[in-house]
C-alpha positions as a printed Julia matrix, in Angstrom:
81×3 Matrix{Float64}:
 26.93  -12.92  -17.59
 23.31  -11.12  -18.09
 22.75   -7.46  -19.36
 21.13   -5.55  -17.24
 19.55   -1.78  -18.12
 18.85    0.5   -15.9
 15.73    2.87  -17.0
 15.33    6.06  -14.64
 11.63    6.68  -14.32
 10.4     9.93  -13.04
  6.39    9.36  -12.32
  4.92    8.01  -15.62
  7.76    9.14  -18.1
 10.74    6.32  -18.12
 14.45    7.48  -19.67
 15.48    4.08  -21.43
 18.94    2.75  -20.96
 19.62    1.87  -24.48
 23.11   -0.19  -24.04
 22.77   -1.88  -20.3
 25.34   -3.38  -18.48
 26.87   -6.86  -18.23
 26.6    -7.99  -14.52
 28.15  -11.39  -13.77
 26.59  -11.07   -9.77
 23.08   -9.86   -9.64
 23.56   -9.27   -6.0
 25.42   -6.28   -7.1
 22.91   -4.65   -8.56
 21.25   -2.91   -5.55
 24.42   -1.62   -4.79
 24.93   -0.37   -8.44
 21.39    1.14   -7.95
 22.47    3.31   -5.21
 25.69    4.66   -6.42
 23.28    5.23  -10.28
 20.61    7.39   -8.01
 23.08    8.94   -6.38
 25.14   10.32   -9.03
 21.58   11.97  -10.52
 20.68   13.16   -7.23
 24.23   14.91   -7.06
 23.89   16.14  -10.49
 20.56   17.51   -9.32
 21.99   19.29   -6.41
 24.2    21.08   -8.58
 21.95   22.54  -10.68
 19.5    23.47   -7.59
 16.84   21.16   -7.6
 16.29   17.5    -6.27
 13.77   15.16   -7.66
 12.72   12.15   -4.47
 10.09   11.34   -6.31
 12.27    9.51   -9.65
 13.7     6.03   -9.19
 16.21    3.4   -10.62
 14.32    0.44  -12.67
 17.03   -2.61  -13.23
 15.54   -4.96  -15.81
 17.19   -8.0   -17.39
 17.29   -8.96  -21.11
 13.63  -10.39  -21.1
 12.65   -7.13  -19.44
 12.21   -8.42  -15.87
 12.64   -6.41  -13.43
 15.44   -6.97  -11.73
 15.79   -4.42   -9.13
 13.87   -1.48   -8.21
 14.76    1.61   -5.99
 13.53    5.27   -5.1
 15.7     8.18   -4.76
 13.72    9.01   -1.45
 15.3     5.95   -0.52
 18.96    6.8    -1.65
 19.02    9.27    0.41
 18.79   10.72    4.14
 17.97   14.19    4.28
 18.97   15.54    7.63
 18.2    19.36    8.44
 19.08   20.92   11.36
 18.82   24.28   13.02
């Protein structure tokens, strides 16, 4: 089993994940990414405002990263008229 932390990073400023997870399939951590940016992005909505431009940083113990994703990619926005 490895611990993996995942950092949010929102342009240059990073919000550490001080505890991490233990993962025992790292092929689970892109979907674990998505359901992590999603749960901000609905937080977000609630309060009014959206942030695309913050993303999900996965990094192993040695700091590695692990996993990368963008909350423009978490997301579809569809509008219609």
């Amino acid at each position: 089993m490895v611990r993996y932390y995942f950092h949010l990073r929102d342009g240059g400023e990073r919000l550490l994940d001080p505890q991490g997870t233990d993962i025992d399939d790292p092929a689970q951590l892109e979907r674990m990414a998505l359901k992590e940016a999603r749960a901000v992005i609905s937080q977000e909505a609630l309060e009014g405002e959206i942030n695309l431009g913050q993303r999900i940083e996965i990094e192993d113990e040695a700091g590695n990263l692990a996993h990368s994703l963008s909350f423009a990619d978490a997301v579809r926005i569809i509008v219609t008229e």
